[in-house]
GULUMTI-169063 format. One record per residue: x, y, z of N, C-alpha, C, O in turn; residue in three letters; residue number from 1. Coordinates in pm, 1 decimal, always signed. Layout:
BEGIN
r n.x: X n.y: Y n.z: Z ca.x: X ca.y: Y ca.z: Z c.x: X c.y: Y c.z: Z o.x: X o.y: Y o.z: Z kedo: ALA fiti: NUM
...
END
This chain:
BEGIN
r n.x: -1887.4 n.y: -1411.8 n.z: -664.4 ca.x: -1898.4 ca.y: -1290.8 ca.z: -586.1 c.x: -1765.0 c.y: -1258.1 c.z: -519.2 o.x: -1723.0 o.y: -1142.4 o.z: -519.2 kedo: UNK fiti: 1
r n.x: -1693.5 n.y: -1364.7 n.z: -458.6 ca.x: -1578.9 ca.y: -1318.7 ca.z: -373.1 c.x: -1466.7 c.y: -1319.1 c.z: -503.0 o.x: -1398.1 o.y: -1216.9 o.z: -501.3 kedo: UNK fiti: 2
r n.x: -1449.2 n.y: -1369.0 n.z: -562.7 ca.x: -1341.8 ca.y: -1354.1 ca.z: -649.9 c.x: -1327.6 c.y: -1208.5 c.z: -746.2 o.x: -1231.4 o.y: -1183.8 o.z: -818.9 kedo: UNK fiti: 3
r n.x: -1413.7 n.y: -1145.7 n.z: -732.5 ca.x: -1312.1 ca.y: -997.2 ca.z: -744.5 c.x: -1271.5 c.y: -941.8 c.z: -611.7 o.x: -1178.6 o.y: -861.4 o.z: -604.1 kedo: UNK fiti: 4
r n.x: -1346.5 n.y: -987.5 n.z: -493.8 ca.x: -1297.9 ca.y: -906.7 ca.z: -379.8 c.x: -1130.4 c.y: -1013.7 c.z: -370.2 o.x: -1026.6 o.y: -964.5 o.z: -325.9 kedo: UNK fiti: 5
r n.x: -1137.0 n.y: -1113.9 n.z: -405.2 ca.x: -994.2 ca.y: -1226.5 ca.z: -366.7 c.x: -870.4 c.y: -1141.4 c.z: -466.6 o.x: -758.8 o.y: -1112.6 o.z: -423.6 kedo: UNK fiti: 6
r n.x: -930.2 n.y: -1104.2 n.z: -636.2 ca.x: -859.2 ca.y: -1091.3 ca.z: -647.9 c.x: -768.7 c.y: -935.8 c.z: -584.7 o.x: -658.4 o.y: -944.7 o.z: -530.8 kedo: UNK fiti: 7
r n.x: -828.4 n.y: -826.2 n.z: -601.8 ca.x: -853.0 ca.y: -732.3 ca.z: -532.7 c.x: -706.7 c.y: -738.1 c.z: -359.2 o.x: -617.2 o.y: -658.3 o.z: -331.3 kedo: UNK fiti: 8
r n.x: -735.9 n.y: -824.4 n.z: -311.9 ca.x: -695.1 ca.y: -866.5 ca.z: -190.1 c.x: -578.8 c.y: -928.4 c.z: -244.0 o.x: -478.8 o.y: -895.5 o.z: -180.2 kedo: UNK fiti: 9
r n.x: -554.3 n.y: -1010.4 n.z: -343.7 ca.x: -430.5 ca.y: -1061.7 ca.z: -379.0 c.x: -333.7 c.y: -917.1 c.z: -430.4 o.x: -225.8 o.y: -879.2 o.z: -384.8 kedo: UNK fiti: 10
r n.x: -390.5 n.y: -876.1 n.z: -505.5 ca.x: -325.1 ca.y: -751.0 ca.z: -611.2 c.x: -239.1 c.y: -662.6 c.z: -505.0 o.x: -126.7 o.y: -616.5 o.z: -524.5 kedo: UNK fiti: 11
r n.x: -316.9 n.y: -650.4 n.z: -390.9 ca.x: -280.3 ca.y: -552.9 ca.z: -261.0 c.x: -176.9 c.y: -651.7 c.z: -188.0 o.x: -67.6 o.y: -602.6 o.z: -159.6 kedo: UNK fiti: 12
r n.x: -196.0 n.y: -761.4 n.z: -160.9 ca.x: -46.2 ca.y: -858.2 ca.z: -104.4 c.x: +51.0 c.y: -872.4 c.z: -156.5 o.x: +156.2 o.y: -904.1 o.z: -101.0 kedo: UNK fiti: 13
r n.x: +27.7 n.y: -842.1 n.z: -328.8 ca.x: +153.1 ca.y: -843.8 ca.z: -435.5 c.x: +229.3 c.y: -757.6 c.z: -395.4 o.x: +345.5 o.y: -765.9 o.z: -355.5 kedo: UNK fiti: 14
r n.x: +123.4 n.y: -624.9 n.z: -412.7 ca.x: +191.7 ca.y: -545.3 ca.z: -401.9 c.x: +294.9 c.y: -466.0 c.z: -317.8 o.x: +369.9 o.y: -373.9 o.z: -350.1 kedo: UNK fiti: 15
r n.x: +266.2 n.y: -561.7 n.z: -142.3 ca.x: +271.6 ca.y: -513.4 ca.z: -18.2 c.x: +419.0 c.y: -596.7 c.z: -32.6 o.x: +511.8 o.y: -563.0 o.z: +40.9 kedo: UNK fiti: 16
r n.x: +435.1 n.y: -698.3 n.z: -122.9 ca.x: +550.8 ca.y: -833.0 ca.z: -86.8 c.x: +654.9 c.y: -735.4 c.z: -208.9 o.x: +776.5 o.y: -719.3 o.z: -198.7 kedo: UNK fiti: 17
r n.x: +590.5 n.y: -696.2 n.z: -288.9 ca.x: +717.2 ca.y: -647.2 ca.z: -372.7 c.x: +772.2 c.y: -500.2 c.z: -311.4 o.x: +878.2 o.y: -451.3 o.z: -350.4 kedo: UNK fiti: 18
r n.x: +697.9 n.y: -444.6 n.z: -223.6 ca.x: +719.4 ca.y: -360.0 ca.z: -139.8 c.x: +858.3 c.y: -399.7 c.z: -36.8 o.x: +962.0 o.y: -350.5 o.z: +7.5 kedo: UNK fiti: 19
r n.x: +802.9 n.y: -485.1 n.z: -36.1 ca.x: +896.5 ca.y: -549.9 ca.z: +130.0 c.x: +1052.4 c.y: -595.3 c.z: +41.0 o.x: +1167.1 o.y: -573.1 o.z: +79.7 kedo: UNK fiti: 20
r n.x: +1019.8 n.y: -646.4 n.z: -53.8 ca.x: +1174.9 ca.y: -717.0 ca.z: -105.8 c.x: +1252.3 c.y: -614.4 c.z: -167.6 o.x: +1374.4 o.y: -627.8 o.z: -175.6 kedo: UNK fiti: 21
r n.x: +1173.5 n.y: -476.7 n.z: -228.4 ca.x: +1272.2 ca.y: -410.9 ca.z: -256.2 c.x: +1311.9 c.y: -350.5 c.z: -132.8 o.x: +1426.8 o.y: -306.9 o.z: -139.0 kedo: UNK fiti: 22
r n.x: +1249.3 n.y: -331.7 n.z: -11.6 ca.x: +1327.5 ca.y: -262.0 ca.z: +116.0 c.x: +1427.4 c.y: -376.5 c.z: +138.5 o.x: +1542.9 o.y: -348.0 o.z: +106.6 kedo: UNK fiti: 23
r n.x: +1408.5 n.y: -491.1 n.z: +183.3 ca.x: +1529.2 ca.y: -598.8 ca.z: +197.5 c.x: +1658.7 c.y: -539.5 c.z: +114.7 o.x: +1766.3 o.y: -504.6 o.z: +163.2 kedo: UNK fiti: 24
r n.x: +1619.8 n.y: -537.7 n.z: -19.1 ca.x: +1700.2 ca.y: -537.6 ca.z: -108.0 c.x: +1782.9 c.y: -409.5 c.z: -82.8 o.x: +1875.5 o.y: -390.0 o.z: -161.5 kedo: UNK fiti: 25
r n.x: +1760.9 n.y: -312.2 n.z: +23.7 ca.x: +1790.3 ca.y: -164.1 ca.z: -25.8 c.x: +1796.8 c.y: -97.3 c.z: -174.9 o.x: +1884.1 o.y: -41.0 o.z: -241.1 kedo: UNK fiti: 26
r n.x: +1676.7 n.y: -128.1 n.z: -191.4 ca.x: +1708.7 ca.y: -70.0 ca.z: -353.6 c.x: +1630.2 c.y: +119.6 c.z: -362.1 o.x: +1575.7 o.y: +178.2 o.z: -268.6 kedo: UNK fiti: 27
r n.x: +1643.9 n.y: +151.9 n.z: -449.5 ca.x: +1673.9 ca.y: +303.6 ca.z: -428.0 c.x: +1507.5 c.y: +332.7 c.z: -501.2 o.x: +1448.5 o.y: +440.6 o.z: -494.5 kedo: UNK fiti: 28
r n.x: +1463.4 n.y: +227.7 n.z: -558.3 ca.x: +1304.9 ca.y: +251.9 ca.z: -609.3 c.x: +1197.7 c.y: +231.3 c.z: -465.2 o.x: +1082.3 o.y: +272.4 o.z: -452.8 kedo: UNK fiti: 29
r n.x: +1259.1 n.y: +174.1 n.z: -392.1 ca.x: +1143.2 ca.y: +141.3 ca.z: -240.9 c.x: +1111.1 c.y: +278.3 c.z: -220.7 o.x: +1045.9 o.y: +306.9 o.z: -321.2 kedo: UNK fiti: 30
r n.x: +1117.6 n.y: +363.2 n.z: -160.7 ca.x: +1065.4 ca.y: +501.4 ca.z: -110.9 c.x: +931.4 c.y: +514.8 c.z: -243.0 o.x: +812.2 o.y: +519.0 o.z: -212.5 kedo: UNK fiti: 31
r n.x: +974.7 n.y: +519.3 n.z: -368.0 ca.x: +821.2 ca.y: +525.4 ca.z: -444.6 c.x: +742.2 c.y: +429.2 c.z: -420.3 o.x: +622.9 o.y: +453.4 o.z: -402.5 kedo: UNK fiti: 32
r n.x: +793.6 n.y: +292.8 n.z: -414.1 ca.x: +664.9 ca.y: +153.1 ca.z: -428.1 c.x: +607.5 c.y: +174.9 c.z: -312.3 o.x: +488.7 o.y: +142.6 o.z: -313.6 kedo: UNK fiti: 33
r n.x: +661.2 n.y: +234.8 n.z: -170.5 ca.x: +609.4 ca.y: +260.9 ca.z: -44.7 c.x: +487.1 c.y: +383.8 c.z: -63.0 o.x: +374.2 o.y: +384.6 o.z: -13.9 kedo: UNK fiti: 34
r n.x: +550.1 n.y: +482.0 n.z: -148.5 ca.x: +440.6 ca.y: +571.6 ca.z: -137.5 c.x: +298.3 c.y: +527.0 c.z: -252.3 o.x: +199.0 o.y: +598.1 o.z: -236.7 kedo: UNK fiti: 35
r n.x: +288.5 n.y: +423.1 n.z: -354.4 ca.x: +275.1 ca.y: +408.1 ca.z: -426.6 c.x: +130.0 c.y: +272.5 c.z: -333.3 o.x: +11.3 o.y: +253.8 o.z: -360.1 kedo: UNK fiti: 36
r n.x: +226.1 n.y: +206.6 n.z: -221.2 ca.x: +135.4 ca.y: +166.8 ca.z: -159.0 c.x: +103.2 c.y: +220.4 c.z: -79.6 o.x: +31.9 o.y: +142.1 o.z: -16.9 kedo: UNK fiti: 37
r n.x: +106.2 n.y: +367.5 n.z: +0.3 ca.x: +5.3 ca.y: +392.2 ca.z: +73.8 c.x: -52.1 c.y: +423.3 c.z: -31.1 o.x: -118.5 o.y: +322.3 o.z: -54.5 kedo: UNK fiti: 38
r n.x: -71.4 n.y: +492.3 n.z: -108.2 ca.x: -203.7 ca.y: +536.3 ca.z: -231.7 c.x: -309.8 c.y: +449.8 c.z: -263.3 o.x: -428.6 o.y: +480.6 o.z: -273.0 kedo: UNK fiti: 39
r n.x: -225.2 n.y: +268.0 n.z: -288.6 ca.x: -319.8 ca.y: +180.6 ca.z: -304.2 c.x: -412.8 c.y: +146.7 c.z: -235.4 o.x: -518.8 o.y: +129.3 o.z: -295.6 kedo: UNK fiti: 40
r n.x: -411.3 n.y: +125.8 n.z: -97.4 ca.x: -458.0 ca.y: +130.1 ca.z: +34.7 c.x: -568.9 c.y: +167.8 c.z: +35.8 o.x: -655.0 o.y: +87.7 o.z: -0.5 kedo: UNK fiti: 41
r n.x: -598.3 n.y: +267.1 n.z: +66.5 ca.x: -729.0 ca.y: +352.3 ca.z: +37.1 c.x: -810.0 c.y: +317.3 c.z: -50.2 o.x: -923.1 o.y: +276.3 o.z: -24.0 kedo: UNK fiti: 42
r n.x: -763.2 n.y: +328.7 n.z: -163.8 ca.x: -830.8 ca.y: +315.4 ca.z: -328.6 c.x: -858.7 c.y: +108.7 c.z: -323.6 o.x: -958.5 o.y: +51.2 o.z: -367.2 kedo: UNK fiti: 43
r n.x: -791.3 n.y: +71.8 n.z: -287.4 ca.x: -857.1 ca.y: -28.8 ca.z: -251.7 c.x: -948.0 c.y: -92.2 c.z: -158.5 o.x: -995.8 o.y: -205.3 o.z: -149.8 kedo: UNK fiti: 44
r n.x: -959.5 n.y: +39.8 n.z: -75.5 ca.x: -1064.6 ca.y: -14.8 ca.z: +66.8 c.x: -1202.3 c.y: +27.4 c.z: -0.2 o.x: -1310.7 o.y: -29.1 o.z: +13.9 kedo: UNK fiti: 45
r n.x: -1160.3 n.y: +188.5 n.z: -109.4 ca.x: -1311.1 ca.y: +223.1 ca.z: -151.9 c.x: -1346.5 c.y: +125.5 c.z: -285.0 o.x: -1447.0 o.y: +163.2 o.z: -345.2 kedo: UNK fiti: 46
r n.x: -1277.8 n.y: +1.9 n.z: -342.4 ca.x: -1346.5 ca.y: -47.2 ca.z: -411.7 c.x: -1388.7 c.y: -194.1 c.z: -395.5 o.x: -1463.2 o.y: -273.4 o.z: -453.1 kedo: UNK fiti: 47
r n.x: -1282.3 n.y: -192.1 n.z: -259.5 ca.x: -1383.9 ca.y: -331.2 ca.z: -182.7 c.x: -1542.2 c.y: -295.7 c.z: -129.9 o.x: -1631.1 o.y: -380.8 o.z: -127.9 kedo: UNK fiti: 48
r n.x: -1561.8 n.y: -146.6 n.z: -85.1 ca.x: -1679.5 ca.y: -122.2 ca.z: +2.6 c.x: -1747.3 c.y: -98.3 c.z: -111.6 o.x: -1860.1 o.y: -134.7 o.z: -78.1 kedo: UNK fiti: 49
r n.x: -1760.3 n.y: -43.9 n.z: -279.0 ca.x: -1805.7 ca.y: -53.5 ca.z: -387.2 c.x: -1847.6 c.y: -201.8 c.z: -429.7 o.x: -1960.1 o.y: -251.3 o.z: -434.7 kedo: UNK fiti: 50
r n.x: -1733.9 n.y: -252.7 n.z: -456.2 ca.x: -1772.2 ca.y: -415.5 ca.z: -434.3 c.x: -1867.6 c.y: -466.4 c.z: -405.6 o.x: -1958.4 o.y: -522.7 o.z: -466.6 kedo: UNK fiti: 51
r n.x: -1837.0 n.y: -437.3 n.z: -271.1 ca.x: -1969.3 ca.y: -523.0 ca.z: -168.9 c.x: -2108.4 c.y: -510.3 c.z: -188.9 o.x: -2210.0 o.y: -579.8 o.z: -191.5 kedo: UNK fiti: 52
r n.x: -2064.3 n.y: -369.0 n.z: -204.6 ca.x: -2218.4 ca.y: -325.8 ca.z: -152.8 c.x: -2322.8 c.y: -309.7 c.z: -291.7 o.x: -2445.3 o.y: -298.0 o.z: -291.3 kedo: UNK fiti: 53
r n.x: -2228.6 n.y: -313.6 n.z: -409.2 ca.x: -2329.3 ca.y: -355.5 ca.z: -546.4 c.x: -2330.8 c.y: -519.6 c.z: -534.8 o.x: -2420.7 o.y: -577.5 o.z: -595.8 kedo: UNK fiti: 54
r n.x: -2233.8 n.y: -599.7 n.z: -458.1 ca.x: -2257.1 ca.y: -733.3 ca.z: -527.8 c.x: -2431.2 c.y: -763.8 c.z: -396.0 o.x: -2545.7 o.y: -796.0 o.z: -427.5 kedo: UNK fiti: 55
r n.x: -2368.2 n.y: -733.0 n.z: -249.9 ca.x: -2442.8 ca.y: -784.4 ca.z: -196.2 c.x: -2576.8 c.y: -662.5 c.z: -201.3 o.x: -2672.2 o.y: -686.3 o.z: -127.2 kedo: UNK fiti: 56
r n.x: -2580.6 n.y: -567.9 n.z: -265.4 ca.x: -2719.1 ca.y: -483.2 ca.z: -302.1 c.x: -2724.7 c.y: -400.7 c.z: -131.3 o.x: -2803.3 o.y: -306.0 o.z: -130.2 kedo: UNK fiti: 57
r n.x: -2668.7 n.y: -421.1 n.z: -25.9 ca.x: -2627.2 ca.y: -295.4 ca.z: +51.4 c.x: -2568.6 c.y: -160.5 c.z: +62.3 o.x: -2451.7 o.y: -124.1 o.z: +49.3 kedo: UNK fiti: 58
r n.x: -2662.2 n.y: -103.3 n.z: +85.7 ca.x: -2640.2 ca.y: +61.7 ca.z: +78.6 c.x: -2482.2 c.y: +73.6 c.z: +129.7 o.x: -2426.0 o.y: -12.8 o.z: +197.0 kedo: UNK fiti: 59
r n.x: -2420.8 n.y: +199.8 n.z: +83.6 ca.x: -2251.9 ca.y: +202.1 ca.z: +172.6 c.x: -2294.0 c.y: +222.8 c.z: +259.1 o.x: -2285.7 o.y: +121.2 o.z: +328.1 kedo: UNK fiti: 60
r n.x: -2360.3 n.y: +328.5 n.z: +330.4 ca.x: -2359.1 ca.y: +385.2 ca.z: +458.6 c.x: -2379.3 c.y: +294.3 c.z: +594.0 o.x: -2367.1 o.y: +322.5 o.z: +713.3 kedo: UNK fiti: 61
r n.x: -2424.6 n.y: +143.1 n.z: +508.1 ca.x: -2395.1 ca.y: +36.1 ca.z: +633.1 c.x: -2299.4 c.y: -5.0 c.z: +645.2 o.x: -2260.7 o.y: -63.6 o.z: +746.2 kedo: UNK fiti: 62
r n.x: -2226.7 n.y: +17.8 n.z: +530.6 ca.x: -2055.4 ca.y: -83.7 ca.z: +499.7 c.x: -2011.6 c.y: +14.6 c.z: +575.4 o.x: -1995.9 o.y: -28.1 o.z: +689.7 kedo: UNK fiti: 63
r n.x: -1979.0 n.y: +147.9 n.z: +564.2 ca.x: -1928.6 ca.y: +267.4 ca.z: +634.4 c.x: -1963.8 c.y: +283.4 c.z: +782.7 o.x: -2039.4 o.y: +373.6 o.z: +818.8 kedo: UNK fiti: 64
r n.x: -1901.1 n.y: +183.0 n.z: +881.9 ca.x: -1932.0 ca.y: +200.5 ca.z: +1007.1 c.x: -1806.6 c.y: +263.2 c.z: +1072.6 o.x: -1721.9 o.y: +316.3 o.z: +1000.7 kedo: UNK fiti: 65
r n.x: -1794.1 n.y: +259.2 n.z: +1190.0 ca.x: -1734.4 ca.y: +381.4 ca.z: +1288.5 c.x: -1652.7 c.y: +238.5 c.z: +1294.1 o.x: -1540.3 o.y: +284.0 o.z: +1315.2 kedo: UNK fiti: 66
r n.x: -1634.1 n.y: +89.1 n.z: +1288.8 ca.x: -1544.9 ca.y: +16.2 ca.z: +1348.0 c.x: -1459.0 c.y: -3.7 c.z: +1228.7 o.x: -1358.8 o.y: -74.9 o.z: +1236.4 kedo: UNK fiti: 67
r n.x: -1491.5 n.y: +52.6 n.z: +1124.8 ca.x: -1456.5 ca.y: -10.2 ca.z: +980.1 c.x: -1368.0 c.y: +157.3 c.z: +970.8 o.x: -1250.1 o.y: +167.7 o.z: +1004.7 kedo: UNK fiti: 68
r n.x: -1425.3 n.y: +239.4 n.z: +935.3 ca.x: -1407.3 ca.y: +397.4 ca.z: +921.2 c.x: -1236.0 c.y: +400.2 c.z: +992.5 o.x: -1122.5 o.y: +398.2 o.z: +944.9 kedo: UNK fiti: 69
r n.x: -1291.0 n.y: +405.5 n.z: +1120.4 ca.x: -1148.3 ca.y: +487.6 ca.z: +1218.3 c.x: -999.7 c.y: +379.1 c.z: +1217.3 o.x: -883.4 o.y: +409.2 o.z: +1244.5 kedo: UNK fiti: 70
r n.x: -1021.3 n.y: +330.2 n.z: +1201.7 ca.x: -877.1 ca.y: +241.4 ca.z: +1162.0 c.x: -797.6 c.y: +278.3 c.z: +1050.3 o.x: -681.0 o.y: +312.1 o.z: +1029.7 kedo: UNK fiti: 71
r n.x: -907.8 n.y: +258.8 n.z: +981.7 ca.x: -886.0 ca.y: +262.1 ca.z: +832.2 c.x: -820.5 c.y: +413.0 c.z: +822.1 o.x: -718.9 o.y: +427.3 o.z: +754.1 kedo: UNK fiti: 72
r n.x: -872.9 n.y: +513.6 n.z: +883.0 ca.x: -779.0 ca.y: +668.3 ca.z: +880.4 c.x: -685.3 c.y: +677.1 c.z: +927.6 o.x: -589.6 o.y: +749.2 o.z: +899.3 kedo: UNK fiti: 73
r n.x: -706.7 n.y: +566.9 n.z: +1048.0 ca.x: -598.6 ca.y: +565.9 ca.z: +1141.8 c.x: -484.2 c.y: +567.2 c.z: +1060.1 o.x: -409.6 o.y: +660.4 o.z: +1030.2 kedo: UNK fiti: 74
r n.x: -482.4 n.y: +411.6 n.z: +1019.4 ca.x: -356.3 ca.y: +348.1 ca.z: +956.3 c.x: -331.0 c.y: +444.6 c.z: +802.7 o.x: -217.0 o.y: +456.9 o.z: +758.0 kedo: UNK fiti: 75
r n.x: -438.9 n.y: +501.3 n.z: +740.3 ca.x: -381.6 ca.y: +615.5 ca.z: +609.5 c.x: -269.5 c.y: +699.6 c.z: +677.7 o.x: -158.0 o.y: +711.7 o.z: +627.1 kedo: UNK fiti: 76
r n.x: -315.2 n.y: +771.0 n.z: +824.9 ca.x: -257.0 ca.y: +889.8 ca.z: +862.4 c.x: -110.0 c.y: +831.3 c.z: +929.8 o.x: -3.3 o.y: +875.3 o.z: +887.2 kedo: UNK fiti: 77
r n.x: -112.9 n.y: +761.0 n.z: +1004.0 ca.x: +25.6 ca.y: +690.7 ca.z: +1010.6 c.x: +106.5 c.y: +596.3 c.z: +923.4 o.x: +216.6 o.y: +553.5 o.z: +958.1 kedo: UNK fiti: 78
r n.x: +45.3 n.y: +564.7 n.z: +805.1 ca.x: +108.9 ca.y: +517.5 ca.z: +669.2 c.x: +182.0 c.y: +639.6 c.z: +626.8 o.x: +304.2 o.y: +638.8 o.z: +611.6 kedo: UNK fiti: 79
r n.x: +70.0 n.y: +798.6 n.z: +597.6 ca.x: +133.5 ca.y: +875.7 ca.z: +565.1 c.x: +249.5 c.y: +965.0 c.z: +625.6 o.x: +318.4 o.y: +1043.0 o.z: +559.9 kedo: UNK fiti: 80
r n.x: +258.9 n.y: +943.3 n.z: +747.6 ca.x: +391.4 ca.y: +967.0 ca.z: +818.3 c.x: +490.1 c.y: +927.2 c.z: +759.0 o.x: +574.8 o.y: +1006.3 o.z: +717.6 kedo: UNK fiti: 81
r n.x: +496.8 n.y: +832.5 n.z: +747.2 ca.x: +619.6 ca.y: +700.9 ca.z: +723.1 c.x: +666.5 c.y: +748.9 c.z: +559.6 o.x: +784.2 o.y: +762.9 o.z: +526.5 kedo: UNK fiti: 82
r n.x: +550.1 n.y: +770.1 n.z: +468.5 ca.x: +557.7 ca.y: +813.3 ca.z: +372.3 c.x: +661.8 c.y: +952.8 c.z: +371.8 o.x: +764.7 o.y: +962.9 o.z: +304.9 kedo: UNK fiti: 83
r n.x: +602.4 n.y: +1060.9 n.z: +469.6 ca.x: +642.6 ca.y: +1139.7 ca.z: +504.1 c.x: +791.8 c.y: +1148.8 c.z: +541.9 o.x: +857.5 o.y: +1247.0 o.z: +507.3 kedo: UNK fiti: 84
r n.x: +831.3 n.y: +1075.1 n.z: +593.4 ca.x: +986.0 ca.y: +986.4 ca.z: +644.4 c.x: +1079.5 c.y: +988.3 c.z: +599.2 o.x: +1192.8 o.y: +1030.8 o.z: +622.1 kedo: UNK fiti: 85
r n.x: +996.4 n.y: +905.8 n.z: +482.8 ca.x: +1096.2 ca.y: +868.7 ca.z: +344.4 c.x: +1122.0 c.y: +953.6 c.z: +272.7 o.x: +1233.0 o.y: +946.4 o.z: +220.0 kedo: UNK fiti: 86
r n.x: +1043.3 n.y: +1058.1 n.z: +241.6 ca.x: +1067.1 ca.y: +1151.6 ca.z: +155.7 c.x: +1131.0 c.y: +1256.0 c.z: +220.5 o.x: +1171.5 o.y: +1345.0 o.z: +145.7 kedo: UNK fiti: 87
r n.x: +1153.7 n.y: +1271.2 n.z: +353.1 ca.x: +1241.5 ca.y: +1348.5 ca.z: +392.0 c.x: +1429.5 c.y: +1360.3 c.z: +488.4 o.x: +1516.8 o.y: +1444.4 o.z: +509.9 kedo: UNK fiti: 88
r n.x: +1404.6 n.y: +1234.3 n.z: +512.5 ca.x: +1506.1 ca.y: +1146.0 ca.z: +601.0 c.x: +1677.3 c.y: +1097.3 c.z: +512.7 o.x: +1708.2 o.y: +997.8 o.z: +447.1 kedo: UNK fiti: 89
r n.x: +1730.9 n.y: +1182.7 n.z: +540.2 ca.x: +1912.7 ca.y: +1175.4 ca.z: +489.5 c.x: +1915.4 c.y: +1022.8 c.z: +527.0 o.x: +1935.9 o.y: +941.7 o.z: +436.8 kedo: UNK fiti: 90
r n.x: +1894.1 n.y: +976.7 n.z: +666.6 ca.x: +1891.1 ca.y: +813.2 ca.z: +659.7 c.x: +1817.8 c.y: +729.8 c.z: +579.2 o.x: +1832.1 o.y: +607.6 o.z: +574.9 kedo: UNK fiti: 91
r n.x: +1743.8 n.y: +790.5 n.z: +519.2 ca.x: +1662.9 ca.y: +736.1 ca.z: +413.2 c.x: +1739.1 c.y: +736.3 c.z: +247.1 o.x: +1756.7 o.y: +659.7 o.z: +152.4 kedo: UNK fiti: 92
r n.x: +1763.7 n.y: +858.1 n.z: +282.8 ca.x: +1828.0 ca.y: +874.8 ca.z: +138.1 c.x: +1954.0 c.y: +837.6 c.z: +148.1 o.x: +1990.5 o.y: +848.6 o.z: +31.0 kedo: UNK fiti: 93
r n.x: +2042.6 n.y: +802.3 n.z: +206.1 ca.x: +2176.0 ca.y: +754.7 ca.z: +245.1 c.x: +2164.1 c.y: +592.1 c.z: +202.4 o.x: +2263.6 o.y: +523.9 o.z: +177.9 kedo: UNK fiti: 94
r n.x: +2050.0 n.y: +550.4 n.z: +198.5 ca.x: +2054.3 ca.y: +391.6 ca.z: +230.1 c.x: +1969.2 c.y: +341.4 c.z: +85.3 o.x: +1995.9 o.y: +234.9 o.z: +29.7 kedo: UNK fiti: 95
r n.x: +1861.9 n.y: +437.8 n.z: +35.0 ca.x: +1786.2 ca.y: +353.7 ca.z: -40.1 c.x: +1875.7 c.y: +459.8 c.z: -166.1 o.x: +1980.3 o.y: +426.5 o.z: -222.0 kedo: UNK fiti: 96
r n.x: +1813.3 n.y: +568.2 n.z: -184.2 ca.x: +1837.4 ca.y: +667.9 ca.z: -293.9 c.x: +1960.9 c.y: +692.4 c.z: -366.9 o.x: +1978.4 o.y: +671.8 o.z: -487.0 kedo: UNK fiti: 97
r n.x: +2074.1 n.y: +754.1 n.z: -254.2 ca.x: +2255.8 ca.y: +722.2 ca.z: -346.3 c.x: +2290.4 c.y: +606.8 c.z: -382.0 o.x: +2361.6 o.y: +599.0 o.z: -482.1 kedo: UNK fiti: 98
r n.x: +2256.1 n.y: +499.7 n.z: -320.8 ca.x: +2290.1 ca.y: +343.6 ca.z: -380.8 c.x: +2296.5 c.y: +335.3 c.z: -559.5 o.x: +2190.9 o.y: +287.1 o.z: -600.6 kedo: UNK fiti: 99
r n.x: +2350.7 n.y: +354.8 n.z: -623.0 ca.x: +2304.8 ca.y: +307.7 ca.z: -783.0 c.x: +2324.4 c.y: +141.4 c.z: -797.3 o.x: +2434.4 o.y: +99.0 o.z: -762.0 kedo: UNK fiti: 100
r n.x: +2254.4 n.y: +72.1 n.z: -832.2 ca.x: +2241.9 ca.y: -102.2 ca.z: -793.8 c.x: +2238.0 c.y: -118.0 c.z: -972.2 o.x: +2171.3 o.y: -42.8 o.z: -1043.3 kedo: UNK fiti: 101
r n.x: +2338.0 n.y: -250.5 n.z: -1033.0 ca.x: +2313.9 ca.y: -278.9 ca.z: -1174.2 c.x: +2194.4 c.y: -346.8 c.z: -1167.3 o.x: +2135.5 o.y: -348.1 o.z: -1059.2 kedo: UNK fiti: 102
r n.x: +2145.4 n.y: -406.5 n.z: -1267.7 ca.x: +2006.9 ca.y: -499.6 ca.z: -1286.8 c.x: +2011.5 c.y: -643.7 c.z: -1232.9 o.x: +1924.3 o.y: -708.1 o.z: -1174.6 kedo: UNK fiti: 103
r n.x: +2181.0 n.y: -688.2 n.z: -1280.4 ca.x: +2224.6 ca.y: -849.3 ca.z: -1210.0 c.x: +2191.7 c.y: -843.1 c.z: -983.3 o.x: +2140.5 o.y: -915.6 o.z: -898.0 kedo: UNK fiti: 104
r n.x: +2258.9 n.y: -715.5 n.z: -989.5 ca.x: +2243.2 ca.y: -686.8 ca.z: -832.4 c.x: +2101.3 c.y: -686.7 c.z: -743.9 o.x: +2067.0 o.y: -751.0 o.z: -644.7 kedo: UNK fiti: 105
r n.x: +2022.2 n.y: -566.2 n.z: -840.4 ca.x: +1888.1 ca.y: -572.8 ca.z: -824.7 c.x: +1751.3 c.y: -720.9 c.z: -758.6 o.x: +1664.9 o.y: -730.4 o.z: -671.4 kedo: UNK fiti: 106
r n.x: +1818.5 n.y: -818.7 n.z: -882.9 ca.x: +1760.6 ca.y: -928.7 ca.z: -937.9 c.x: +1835.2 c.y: -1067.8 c.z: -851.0 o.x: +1789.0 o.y: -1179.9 o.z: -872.5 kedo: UNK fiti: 107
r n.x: +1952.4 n.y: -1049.9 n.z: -753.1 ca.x: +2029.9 ca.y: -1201.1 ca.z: -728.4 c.x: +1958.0 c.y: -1232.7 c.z: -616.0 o.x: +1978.6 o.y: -1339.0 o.z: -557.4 kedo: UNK fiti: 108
END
């Protein structure tokens, strides 16, 4: 039962860590993997609450509570700021985007 929600939960930490190393890295692909994970975010909260609620045979509308719900928008709507940020911010594009990086650079 938990091992699609584990893997699910891993797939989303992958994705959050390869997120993070290309910002370390300043590499000029981060601004997409960022927007790429807020997208995941979501789409993974609605197929954990899918998940659940066929494995454990609970209706959503119990999984769908007000303590579960408002965070969860919360953090979309201020993810999508940030998103917002990136796609518009000369300091953004100064640092990740004009950079052209070879593959050896990318990768050391």
């Amino acid at each position: 039962m938990f091992i699609g929600e584990a893997a699910l939960n891993f797939a989303l930490m992958a994705l959050q860590v390869v997120v993070v190393w290309f910002m370390f890295k300043k590499d000029r692909i981060f601004p997409k993997l960022f927007f790429y994970q807020w997208i995941a975010i979501p789409v993974a909260l609605v197929l954990d609450i899918a998940f659940v609620s066929t494995v454990l045979g609970i209706g959503v509308n119990q999984l769908l509570t007000a303590e579960i719900v408002a965070p969860s928008v919360f953090a979309i709507i201020v993810t999508g700021l940030w998103v917002w940020y990136l796609s518009k911010s000369v300091r953004v594009r100064n640092t990740f985007i004009q950079q052209v990086r070879t593959r050896s650079e990318i990768f050391s």
